[in-house]
C-alpha positions in Angstrom: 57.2 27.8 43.6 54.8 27.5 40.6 52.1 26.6 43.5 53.2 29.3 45.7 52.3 31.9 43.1 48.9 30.4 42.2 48.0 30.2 45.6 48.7 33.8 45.9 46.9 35.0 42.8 43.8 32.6 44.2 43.7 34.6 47.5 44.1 37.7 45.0 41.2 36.7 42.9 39.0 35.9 46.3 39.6 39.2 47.4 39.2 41.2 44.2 35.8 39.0 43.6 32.7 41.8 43.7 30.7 41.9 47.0 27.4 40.0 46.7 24.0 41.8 48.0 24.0 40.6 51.6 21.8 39.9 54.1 21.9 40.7 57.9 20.2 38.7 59.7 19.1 39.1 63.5 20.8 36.9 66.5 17.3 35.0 66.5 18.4 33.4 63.2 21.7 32.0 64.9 19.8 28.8 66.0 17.9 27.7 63.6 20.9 28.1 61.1 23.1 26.2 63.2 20.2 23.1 63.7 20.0 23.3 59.6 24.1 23.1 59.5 24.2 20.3 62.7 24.3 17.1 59.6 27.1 18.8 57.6 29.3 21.0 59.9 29.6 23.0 62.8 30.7 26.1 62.1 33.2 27.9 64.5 32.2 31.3 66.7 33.2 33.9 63.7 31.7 32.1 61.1 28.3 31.5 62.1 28.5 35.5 62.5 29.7 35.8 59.4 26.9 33.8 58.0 23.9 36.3 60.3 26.3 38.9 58.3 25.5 37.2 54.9 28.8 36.7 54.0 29.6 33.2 52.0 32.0 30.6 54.2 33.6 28.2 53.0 36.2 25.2 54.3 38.1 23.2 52.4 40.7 20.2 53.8 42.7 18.0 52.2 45.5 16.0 53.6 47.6 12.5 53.3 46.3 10.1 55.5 48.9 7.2 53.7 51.7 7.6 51.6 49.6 6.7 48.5 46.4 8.8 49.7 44.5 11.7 49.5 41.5 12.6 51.8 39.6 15.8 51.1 36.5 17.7 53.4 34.9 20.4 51.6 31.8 22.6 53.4 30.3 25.9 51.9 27.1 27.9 52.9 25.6 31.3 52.6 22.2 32.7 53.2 20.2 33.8 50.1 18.0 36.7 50.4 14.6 35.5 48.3 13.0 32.0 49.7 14.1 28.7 48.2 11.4 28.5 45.9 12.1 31.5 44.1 16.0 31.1 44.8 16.3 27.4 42.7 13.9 28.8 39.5 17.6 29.7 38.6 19.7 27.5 40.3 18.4 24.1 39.3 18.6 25.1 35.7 22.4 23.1 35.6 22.9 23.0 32.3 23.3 26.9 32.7 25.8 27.0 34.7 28.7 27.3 32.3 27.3 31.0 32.3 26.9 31.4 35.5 30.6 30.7 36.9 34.0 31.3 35.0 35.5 28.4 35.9 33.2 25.7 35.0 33.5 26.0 31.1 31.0 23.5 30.1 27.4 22.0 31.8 24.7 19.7 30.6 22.2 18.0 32.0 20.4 14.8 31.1 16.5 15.1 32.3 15.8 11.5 32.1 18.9 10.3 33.9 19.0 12.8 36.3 22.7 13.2 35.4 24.8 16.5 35.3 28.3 17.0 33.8 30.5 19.3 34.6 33.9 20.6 32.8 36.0 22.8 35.3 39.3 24.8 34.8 40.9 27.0 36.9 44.2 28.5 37.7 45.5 26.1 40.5 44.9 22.8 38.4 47.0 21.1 36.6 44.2 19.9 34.5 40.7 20.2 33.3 38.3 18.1 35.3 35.3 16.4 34.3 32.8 16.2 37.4 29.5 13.8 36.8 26.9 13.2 39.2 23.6 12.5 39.5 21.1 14.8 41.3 17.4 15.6 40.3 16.5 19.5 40.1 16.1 20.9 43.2 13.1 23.1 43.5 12.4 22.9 47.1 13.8 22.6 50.3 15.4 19.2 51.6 18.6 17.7 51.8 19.7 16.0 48.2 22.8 13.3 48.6 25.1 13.0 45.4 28.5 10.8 44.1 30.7 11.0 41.8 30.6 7.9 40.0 33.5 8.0 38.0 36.4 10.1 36.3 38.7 12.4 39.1 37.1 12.6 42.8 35.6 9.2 42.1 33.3 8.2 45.1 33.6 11.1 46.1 30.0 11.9 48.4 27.9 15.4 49.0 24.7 16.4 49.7 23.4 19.8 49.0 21.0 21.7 51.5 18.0 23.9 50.7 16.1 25.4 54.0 14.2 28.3 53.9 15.1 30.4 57.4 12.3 33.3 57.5 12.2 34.3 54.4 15.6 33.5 53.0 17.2 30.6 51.6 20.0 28.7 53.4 22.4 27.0 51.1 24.6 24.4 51.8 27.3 22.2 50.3 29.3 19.3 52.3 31.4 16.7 50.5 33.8 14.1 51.5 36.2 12.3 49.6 39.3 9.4 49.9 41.1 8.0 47.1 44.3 7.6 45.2 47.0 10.4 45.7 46.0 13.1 42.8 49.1 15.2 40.9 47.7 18.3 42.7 49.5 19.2 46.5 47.2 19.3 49.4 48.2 22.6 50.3 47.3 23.6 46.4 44.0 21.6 46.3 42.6 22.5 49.8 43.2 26.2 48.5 41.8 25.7 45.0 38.3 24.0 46.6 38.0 26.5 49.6 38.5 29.0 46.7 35.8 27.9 44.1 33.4 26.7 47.2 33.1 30.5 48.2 33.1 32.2 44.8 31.0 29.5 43.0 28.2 29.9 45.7 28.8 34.0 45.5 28.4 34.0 41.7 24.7 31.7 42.0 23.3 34.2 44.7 24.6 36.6 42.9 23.2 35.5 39.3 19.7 34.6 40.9 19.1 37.7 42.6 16.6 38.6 39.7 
């Protein structure tokens, strides 16, 4: 019951969240959006319209595949209306990012190492997390891999994507990860990532707008 209702104030939150300054984009972009997405996903019919329609989608999956298991697929995207460059002034500023999204509470990151720490809260978990990973700024387009090297989501593998399509920005986020059962129901977590996928990416287009 307890996840019941925080799935149902998540979905409340999502839809309450404030519309971001779209972008509408002409059936001429549909193809080169979908050769950027090929590595990380294929997106379905609707969604690749809702990405032409500037609207952030987001997929997260997590099921059981042993007893003793977790396995978890999370892929977000959304078309930014500046270019790249002028997009990641603002977004590879990490160590910002406490201010840019409710829900991570703290960010750092260490310039020699390369290394960025997260500290994430939010309704659906049980627990604060503490995310670290090591990716360098990202200034212009390409595809940057990440892992988690240790803590919760251990191993865990992404890679962020940065393409400029005319002159707008296609971001991307794909990450896979198998491990040890967590306390957090699949049902809960698939909800809680799909959740913070969209809005986190809605909040940085939103923030670096300007």
């Amino acid at each position: 019951m307890r996840y019941q209702i925080l799935l149902a104030l998540s979905i409340m939150i999502c839809q309450m969240a404030f519309a971001q300054n779209k972008v509408t984009l002409p059936a001429t972009f549909q193809k080169p959006i979908l050769e950027e997405l090929k590595p990380f996903y294929s997106p379905s019919e609707g969604q690749t319209e809702d990405l032409l329609n500037g609207v952030v989608i987001s997929v997260g999956k997590v099921t059981s595949p042993t007893d003793k298991e977790q396995q978890m697929m999370l892929f977000v995207s959304g078309v930014h209306p500046r270019n790249c460059t002028k997009t990641m002034r603002k977004l590879s500023l990490y160590e910002n990012y406490s201010s840019y999204i409710d829900f991570i509470k703290k960010s750092s990151f260490d310039e020699k190492n390369q290394q960025v720490t997260f500290v994430i809260d939010h309704l659906l978990l049980p627990f604060p997390m503490n995310l670290n990973f090591k990716i360098p700024r990202i200034t212009k387009e390409g595809h940057y891999p990440f892992t988690f090297d240790h803590g919760f989501l251990k191993d865990l593998k992404g890679v962020i994507g940065v393409k400029n399509v005319g002159k707008f920005c296609l971001l991307t986020l794909k990450t896979d990860w198998r491990g040890p059962e967590t306390p957090i129901p699949n049902l809960a977590f698939s909800t809680f990532i799909e959740t913070v996928g969209k809005l986190g990416l809605e909040h940085l287009i939103r923030v670096s707008l300007f």
